[in-house]
N, C-alpha and C positions, 0 to 999 in steps of 0.2 A: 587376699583381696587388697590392692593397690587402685588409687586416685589420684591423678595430678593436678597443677591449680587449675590448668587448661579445664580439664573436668568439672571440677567443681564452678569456674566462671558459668561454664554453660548451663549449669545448673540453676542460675538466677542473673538471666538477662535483665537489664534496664528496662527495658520495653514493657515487662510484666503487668498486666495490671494486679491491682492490691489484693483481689478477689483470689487471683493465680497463686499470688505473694501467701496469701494467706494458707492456702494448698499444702505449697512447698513446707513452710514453716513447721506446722503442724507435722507433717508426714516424715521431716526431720528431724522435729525434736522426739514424735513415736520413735525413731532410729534408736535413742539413746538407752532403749528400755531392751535392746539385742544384745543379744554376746559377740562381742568382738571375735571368737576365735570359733572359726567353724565346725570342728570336731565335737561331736555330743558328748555330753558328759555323765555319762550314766553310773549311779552305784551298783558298783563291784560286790558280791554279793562276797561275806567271807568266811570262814569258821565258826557259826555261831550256833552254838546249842539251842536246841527247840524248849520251849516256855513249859515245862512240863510240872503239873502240880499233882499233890496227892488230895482226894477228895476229902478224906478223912481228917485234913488239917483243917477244913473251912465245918468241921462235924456233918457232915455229911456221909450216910451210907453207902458206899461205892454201889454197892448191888442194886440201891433203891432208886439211883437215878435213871427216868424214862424220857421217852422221845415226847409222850404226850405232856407230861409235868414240867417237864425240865429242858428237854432241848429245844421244843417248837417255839415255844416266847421268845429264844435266843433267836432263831433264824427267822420269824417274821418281824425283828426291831433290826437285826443286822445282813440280813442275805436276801431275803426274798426281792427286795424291791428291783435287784437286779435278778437275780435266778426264779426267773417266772416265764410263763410263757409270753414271748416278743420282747424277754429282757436282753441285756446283755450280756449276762453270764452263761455260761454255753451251756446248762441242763438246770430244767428246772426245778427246784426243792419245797414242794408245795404241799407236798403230801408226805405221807413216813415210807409211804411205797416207792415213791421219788427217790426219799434221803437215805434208808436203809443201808441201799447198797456200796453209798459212797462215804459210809461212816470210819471207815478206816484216813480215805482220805482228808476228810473234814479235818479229823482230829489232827494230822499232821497238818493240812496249812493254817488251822488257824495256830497252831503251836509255835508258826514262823513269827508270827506276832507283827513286830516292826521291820523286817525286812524284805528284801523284792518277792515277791510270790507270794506274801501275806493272804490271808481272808480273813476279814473284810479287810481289803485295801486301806489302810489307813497306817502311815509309819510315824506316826507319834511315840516317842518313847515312853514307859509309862514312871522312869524313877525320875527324868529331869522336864522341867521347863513348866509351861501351862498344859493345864491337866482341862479345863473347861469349856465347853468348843459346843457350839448349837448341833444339832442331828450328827453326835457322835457316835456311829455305829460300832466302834473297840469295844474289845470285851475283858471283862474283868478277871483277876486270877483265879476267880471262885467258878467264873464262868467256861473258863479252859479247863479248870480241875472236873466240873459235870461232863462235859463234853468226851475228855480223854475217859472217865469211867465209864460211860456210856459205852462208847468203842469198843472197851479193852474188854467189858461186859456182854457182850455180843448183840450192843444194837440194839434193846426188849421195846416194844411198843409204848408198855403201860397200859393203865384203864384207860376208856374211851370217856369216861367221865372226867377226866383231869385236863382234856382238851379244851379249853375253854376262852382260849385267847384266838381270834378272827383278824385273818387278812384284812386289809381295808380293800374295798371294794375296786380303789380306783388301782389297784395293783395289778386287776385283773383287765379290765376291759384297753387295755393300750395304752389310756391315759392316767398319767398320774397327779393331773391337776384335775378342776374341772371347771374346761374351758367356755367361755363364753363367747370368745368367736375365733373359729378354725378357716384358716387359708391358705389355698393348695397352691403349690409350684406346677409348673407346668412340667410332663414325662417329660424323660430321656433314657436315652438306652446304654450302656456302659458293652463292650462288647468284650467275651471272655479273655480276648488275649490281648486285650489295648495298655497302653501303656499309664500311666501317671496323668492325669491332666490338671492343669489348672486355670481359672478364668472366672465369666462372672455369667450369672443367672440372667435371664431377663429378667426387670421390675417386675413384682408382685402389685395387681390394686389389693389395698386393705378396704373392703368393704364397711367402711366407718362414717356414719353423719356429723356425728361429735365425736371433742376431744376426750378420752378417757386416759384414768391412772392405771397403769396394769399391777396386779399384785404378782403375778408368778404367768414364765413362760413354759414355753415345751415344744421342743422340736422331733418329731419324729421319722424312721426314713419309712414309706412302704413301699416295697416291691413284690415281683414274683418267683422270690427264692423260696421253697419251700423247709419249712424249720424244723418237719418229724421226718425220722424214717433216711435221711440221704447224708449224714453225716457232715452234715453241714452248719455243725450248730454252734458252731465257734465266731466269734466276733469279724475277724477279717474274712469270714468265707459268708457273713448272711448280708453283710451292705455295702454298699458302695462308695455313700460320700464319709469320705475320710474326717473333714471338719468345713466349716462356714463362718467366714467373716462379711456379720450382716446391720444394717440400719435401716430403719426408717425413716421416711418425711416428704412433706405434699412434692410433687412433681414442680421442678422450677426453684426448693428453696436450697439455702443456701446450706452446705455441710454442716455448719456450726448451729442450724436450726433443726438440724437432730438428731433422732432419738438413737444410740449405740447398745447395744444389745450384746450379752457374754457369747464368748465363740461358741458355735453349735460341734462339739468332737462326737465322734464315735461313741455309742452308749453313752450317752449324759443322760444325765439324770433332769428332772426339772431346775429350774433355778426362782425362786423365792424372794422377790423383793419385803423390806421391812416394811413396818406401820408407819414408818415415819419418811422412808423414799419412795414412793411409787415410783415407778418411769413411765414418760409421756409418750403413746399412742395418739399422734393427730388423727381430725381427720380426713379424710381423701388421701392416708398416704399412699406409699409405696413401698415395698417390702427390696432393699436393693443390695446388693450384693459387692462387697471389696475383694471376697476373695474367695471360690470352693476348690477344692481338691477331693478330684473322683477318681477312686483306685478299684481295677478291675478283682475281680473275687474271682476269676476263673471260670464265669461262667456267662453267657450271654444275659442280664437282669436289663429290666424296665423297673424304675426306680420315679418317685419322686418324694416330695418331702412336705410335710404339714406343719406349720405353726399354730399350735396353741396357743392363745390369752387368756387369761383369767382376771377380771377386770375386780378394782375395788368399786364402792358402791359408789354413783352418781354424782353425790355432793362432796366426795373426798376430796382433801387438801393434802399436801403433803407439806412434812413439819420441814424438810430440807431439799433444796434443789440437788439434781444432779451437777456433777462435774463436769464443763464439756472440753479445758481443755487444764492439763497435768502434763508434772514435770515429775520423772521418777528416777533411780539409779539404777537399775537390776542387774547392771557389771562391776560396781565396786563397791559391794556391800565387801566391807571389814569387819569380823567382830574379831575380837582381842577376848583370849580365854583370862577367866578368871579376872575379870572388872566387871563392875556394874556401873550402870547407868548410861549405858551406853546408844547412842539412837541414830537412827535411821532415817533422813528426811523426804518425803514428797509433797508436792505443791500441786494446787488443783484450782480451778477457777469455774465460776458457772458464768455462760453466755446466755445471754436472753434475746430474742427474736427485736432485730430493731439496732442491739447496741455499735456503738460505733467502732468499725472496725480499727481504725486507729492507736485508741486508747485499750482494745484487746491487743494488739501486737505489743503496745509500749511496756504493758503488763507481762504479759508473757516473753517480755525481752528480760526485764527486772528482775523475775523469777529466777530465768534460765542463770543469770549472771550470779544471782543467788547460791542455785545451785555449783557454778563453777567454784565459787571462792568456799564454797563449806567442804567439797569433794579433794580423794587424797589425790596424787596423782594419777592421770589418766592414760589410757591405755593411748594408742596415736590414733586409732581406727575413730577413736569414742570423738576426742580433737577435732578430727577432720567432720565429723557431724558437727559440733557445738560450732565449729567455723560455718559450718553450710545454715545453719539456722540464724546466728548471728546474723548474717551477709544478708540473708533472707527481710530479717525484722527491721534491718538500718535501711535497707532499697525502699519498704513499706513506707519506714517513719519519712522518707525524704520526699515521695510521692505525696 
């Protein structure tokens, strides 16, 4: 991918207005958070022996370990929440009748541990770095050693009295928040042999009188793929939208007056705001869309999508605003083996409805230039962005 200056001039005419300027600016400095080089970079899966323990080292009886004691607490803290039914995992483990048969398997992937094809997804390593992480679903050595006996054991049920640990409810009905106000997209139809597409949604109204704090979202897809019986239970063959880059805010205001929301991918899970950041749901917004990509599953589906909110209560405050506009590196993180103390910078600013555009560009000029002089050398792709955002902020300041 090549640019020339001609390019980039066109890119931020004089004539702009500030509103425009501001567009650009932002949309270029997001630039800087891509990979310069188009080729994916996926880990190479390589010679690594499976995590394999013996039960008897953690004193445990190999024979005593059962599915109702010992494995079921493991798979509703780390598996179920995706392998349930309408999950993302492609069969569901809900039951011992469920898991039984795939006990062989089990025990091989979660044995892969930290590497591509793991279960649970998670490639944290567990001899270096930080070990502390909120809803860590990794399992322990003690917990791969039950597991692999279990298997090697042939799978026993156990007493029915040792069952004693319960799904959470919200595992089961679709939702795994619980939402207090659901808003639908409007159908579409994906047709089985169409190609890739991308574009944007029509505005969603958010049915909202007042402003609320949301504690936690949820996006769902429903369609009419059916998920028993047709072999179709694998992730790219039950939905359609690929992922969703989405925001809200009242009709008419300005980008920076709102609310940015985490991409909606393929099987995601909920996502959980703290106590102390709620995100702003105005009201009268509008549910709008920067970016979907709909990938046909091979089969003719009528699909649309549901957004979850799950509000904090009435009079919440939140202890910290959101960031509305950040300055990040994610092309030339450097770590140097074997130093410490080593860091990473990004910069983040919150806008507030009203502020003057101005003194947000002069700031987020500062930052950027910040950013340049701390950063190692740069790639020329990375250059040619921080030129187009510059160009951008000086046209602003001069207006």
């Amino acid at each position: 991918m090549t640019m020339n200056r001609a390019t980039v001039d066109r890119l931020i005419p004089g004539a702009l207005a500030s509103s425009a300027v501001i567009g650009i600016a932002l949309a270029a400095a997001a630039l800087l958070c891509v990979p310069a080089a188009l080729t994916a970079q996926g880990h190479m899966p390589g010679d690594h022996e499976p995590h394999l323990f013996a039960a008897a080292d953690f004193g445990i009886d190999p024979t005593g370990v059962t599915f109702n004691k010992d494995i079921w607490p493991i798979l509703v803290r780390s598996c179920v929440n995706c392998h349930r039914v309408g999950g993302a995992g492609p069969m569901p483990l809900t039951s011992y009748q469920e898991v039984r048969r795939y006990a062989g398997r089990i025990k091989a992937k979660t044995a892969i541990r930290d590497r591509r094809g793991a279960m649970p997804p998670w490639y944290v390593e567990k001899d270096i770095g930080i070990q502390q992480f909120q809803q860590d679903p990794s399992l322990t050595d003690e917990e791969l050693a039950m597991i692999q006996a279990w298997a090697d054991n042939g799978a026993p049920e156990g007493d029915l009295a040792d069952l004693t640990v319960e799904v959470d409810p919200r595992s089961e009905d679709g939702w795994r928040i619980e939402p207090d106000l659901v808003v639908s997209s409007a159908e579409f139809l994906v047709k089985g042999g169409a190609a890739d597409w991308w574009g944007e949604i029509e505005p969603i109204d958010v049915p909202l009188e007042q402003d609320r704090y949301v504690k936690a979202v949820e996006i769902r897809e429903v369609n009419d793929v059916p998920t028993q019986g047709t072999g179709r239970q694998t992730v790219g063959s039950r939905w359609v939208v690929h992922h969703l880059i989405y925001s809200t805010r009242p009709p008419g205001a300005h980008l920076l007056e709102g609310t940015f929301w985490p991409v909606h991918e393929v099987g995601r899970n909920p996502d959980f705001f703290s106590e102390e950041r709620g995100r702003l749901l105005k009201a009268g917004s509008q549910i709008t869309s920067q970016s979907i990509h709909l990938h046909s599953n091979g089969r003719d589906t009528r699909s649309h999508l549901e957004f979850g909110f799950e509000f904090f209560p009435e009079d919440y405050e939140p202890e910290y605003e959101t960031a509305r506009v950040g300055l990040a590196d994610g092309l030339n993180i450097s770590i140097v083996p074997n130093r410490d103390g080593q860091e990473l910078h990004a910069f983040g600013d919150s806008v507030r409805q009203g502020t003057d555009e101005v003194r947000v560009l002069l700031e987020l000029r500062r930052k950027l230039e910040v950013f340049v002089a701390r950063s190692r050398p740069l790639h020329s792709i990375q250059k040619l962005r921080i030129k187009v955002v510059l160009r951008a902020l000086r046209v602003a300041q001069l207006r």
